[in-house]
MIRO-631953 format. One record per residue (C-alpha): chain; x, y, z; residue in three letters. Coordinates in steps of 0.05 Angstrom, whole numbers, plus 32768, in hexadecimal, padded with zeros to 4 digits. Last residue first. Layout:
// residues N
  unit     u     v     w  code
     A     X     Y     Z   ALA
...
***
This chain:
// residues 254
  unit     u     v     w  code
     A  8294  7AC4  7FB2   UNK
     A  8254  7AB6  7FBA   UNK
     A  8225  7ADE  7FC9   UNK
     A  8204  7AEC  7F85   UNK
     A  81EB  7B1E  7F50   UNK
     A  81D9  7B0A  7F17   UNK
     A  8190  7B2D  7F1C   UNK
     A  81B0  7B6C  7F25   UNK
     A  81CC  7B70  7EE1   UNK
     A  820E  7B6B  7EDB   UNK
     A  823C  7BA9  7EC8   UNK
     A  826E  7B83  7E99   UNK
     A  82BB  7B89  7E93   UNK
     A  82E1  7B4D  7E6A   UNK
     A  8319  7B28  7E83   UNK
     A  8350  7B0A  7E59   UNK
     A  8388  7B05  7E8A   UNK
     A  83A9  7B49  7E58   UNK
     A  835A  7B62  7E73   UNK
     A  8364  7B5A  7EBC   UNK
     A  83AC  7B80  7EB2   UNK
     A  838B  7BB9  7E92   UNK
     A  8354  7BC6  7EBE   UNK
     A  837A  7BC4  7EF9   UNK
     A  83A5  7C00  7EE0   UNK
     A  837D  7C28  7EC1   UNK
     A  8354  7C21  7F05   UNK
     A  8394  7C35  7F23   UNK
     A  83AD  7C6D  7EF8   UNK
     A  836B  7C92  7F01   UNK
     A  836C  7C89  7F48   UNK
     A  83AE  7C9F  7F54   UNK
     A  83A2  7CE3  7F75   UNK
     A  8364  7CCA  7F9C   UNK
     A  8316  7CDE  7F86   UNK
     A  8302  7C97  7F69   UNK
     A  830A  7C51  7F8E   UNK
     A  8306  7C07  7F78   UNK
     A  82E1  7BCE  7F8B   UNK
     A  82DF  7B91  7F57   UNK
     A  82A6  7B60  7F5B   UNK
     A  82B9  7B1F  7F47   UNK
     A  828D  7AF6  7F17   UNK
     A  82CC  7ACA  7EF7   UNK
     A  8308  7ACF  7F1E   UNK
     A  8333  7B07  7F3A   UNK
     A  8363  7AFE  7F78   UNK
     A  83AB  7AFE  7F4B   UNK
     A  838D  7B49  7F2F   UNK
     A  8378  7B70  7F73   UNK
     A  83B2  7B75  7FA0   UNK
     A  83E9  7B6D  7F66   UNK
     A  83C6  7BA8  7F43   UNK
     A  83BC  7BD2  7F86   UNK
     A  840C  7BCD  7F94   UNK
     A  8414  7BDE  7F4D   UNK
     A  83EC  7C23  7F55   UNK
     A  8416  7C35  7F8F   UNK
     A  83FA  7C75  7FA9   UNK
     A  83E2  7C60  7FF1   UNK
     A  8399  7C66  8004   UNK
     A  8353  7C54  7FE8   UNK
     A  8374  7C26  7FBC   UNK
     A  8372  7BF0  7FEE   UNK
     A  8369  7BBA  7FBF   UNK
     A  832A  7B96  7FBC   UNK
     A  8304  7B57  7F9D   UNK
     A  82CD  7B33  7FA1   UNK
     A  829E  7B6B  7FBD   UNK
     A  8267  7B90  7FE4   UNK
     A  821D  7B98  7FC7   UNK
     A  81DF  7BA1  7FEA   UNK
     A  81A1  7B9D  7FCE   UNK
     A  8168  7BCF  7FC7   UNK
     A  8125  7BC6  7FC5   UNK
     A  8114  7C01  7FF3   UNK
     A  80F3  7BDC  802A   UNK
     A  8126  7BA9  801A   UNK
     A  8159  7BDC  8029   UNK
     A  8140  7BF0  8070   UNK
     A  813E  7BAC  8079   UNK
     A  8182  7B93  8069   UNK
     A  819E  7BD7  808D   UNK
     A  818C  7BD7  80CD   UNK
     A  81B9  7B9C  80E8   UNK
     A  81F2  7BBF  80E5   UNK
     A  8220  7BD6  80A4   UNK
     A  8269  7BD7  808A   UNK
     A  827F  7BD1  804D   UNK
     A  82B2  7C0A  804E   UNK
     A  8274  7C37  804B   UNK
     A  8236  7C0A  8039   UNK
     A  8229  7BF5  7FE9   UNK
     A  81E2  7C01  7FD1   UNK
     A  81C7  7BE7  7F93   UNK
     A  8181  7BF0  7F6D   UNK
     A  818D  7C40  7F65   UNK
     A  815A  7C66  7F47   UNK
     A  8183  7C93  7F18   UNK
     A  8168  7CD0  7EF5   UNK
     A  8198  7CFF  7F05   UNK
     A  8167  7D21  7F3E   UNK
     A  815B  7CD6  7F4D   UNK
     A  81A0  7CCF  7F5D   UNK
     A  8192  7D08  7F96   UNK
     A  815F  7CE1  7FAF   UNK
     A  8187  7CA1  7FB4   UNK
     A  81BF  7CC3  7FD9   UNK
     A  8188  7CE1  800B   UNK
     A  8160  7CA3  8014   UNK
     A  81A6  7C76  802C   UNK
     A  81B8  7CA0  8059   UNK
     A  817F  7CB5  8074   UNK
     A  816C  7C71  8080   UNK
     A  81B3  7C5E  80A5   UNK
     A  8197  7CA4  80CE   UNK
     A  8156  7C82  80E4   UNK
     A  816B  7C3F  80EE   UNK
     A  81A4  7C4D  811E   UNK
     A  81F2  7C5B  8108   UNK
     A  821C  7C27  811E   UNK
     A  8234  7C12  80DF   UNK
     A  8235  7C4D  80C4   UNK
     A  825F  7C72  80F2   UNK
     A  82B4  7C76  80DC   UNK
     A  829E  7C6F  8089   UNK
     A  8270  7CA5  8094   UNK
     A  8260  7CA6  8046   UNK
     A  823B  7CDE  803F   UNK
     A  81F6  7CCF  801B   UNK
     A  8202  7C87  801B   UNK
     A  822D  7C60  7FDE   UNK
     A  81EE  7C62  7FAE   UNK
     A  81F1  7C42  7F68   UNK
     A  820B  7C5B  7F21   UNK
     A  8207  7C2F  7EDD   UNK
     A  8243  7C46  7EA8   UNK
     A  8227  7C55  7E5F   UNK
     A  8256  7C93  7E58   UNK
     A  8220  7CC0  7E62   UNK
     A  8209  7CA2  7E9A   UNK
     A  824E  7CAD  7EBF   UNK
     A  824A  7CF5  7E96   UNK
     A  8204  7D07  7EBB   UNK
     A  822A  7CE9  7EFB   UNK
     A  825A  7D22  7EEC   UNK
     A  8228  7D50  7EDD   UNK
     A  820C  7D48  7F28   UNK
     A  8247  7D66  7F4B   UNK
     A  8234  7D84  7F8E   UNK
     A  81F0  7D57  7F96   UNK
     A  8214  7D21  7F7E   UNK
     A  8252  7D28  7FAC   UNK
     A  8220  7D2B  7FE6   UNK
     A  81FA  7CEC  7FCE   UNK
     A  8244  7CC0  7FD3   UNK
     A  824B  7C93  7F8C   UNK
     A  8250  7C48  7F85   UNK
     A  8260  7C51  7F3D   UNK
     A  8256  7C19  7F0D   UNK
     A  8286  7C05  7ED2   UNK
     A  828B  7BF9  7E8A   UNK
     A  82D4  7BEB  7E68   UNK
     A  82E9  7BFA  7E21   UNK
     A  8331  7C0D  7E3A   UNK
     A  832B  7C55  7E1B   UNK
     A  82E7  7C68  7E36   UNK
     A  8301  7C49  7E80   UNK
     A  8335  7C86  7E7D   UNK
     A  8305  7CBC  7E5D   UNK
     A  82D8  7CAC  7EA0   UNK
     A  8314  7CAE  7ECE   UNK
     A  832E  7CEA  7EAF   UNK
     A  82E4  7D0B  7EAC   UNK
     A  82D8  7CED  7EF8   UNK
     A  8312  7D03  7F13   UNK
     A  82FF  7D3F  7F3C   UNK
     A  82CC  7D14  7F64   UNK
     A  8285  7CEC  7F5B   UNK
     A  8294  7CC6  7F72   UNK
     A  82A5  7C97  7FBB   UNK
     A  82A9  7C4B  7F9F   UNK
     A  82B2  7C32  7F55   UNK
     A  8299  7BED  7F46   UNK
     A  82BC  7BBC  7F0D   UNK
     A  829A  7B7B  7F00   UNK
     A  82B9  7B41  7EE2   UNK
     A  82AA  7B15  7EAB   UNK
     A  82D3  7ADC  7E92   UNK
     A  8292  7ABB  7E6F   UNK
     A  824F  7AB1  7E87   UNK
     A  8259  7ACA  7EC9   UNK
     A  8226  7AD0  7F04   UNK
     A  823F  7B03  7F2D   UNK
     A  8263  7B0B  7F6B   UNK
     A  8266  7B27  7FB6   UNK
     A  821F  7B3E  7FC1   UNK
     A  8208  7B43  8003   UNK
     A  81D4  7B16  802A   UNK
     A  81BA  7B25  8072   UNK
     A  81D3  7B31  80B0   UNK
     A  8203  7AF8  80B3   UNK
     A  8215  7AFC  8067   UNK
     A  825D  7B1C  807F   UNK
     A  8277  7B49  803A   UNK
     A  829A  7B80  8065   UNK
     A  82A4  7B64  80A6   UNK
     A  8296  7B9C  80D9   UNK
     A  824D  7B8C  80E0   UNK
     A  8252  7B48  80DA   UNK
     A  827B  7B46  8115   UNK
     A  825E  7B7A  8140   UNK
     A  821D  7B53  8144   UNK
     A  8236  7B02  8155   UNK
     A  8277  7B32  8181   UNK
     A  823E  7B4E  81AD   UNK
     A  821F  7B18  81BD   UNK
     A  8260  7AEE  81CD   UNK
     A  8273  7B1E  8201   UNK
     A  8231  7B1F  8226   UNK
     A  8239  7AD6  822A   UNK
     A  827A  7AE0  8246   UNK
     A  8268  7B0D  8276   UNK
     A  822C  7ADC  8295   UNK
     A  8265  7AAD  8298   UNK
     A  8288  7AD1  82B7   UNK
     A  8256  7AE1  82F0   UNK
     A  8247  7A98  8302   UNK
     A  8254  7AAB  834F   UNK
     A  8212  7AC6  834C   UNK
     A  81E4  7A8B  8332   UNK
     A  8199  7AAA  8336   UNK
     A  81A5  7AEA  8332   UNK
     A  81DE  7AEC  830B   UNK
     A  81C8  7AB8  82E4   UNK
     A  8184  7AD5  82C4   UNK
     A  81A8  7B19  82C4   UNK
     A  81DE  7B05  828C   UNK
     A  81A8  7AD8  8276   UNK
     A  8172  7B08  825E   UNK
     A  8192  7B43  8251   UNK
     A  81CF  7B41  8218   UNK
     A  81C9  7AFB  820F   UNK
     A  817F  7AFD  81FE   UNK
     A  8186  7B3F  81D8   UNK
     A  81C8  7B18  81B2   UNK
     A  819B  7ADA  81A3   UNK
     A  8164  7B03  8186   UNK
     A  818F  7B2B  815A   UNK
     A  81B8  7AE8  8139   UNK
     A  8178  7AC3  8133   UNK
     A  815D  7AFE  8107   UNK
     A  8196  7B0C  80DC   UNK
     A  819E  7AC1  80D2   UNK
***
């Protein structure tokens, strides 16, 4: 798909704009409008967090049971004992998407995610939540290399990789299956990255749940802590149980 979808918009975007403007001038909008449409088949799936068009991202989990899967996005930050000590308490595993930057400033704290039995995974070096997904090959690579090489410095080698705000461009399937890395968006989110209503976010997130969804949630914010406690309790009073998945269940279907 990836492939037909990148051919067809560098045909559309040179080949038959010019092809009928030379040849069929007074055609001109429709030359534009083919130009159009090859642009919106790339900047689509690149903007839609979770599109498969460029190739596959994981949006749920094979589950055996009522299993769901709770990710953390944008750690290691100030929180991370409370929110650590927090999911201690509820009996709940997680994995945190964490920024490379923030590990390289604060690597006990992913020593106490481990610690704690919680799996961590890369989030990008720096998150440029407002650029990623135009960034070109080189720099998506950095990106992605210089988180993961400042996990391994914590003894991680990251499997999973989950794009700023979801986002990404048609570099980044292959530059992680050169790394054999997957890429993992969600089921589920609630737009706790803002705002200070913690019930808001449980209403959001809780009546959307089922079976194998992934769960994206937030660290570093004034409510965080109180969110995720949140969340977490009202999925388990519906009977839920938390589970970190092992790649191989992964799925994109959602």
């Amino acid at each position: 798909m990836r492939r037909l979808i990148l051919a067809f918009a560098i045909c559309a975007s040179v080949i038959v704009p010019i092809f009928l403007l030379v040849l069929f001038p007074p055609w001109w909008p429709i030359a534009l409008g083919v130009l159009a449409l090859s642009h919106a088949l790339v900047l689509w799936p690149t903007l839609r967090p979770n599109s498969q068009w460029l190739g596959p991202v994981m949006t749920s989990f094979e589950a055996g049971a009522n299993e769901v899967w709770l990710t953390i996005d944008d750690g290691p930050t100030d929180d991370t004992p409370d929110l650590l000590d927090a999911l201690d308490a509820l009996g709940v595993k997680a994995t945190f998407f964490v920024k490379g930057v923030l590990v390289e400033q604060r690597p006990e704290l992913v020593r106490a995610m481990l610690g704690r039995g919680h799996t961590v995974e890369n989030h990008s070096q720096s998150h440029p939540s407002g650029a990623f997904w135009c960034l070109p090959p080189g720099k998506v690579a950095w990106q992605i290399d210089r988180c993961s090489n400042a996990l391994e410095t914590v003894s991680v080698r990251p499997r999973l990789f989950r794009a700023p705000v979801g986002m990404k461009n048609p570099f980044v399937h292959p530059i992680l299956a050169r790394r054999g890395m997957t890429i993992v968006g969600w089921s589920v989110r609630g737009f706790d990255s803002f705002g200070d209503n913690v019930q808001r976010v449980v209403d959001r997130i809780v009546p959307r749940v089922t079976a194998g969804s992934i769960v994206v949630m937030h660290q570093g914010r004034g409510f965080s802590v109180a969110c995720v406690t949140g969340v977490v309790r009202a999925l388990q009073a519906k009977g839920y149980a938390f589970v970190v998945p092992a790649p191989e269940r992964l799925n994109t279907k959602r």
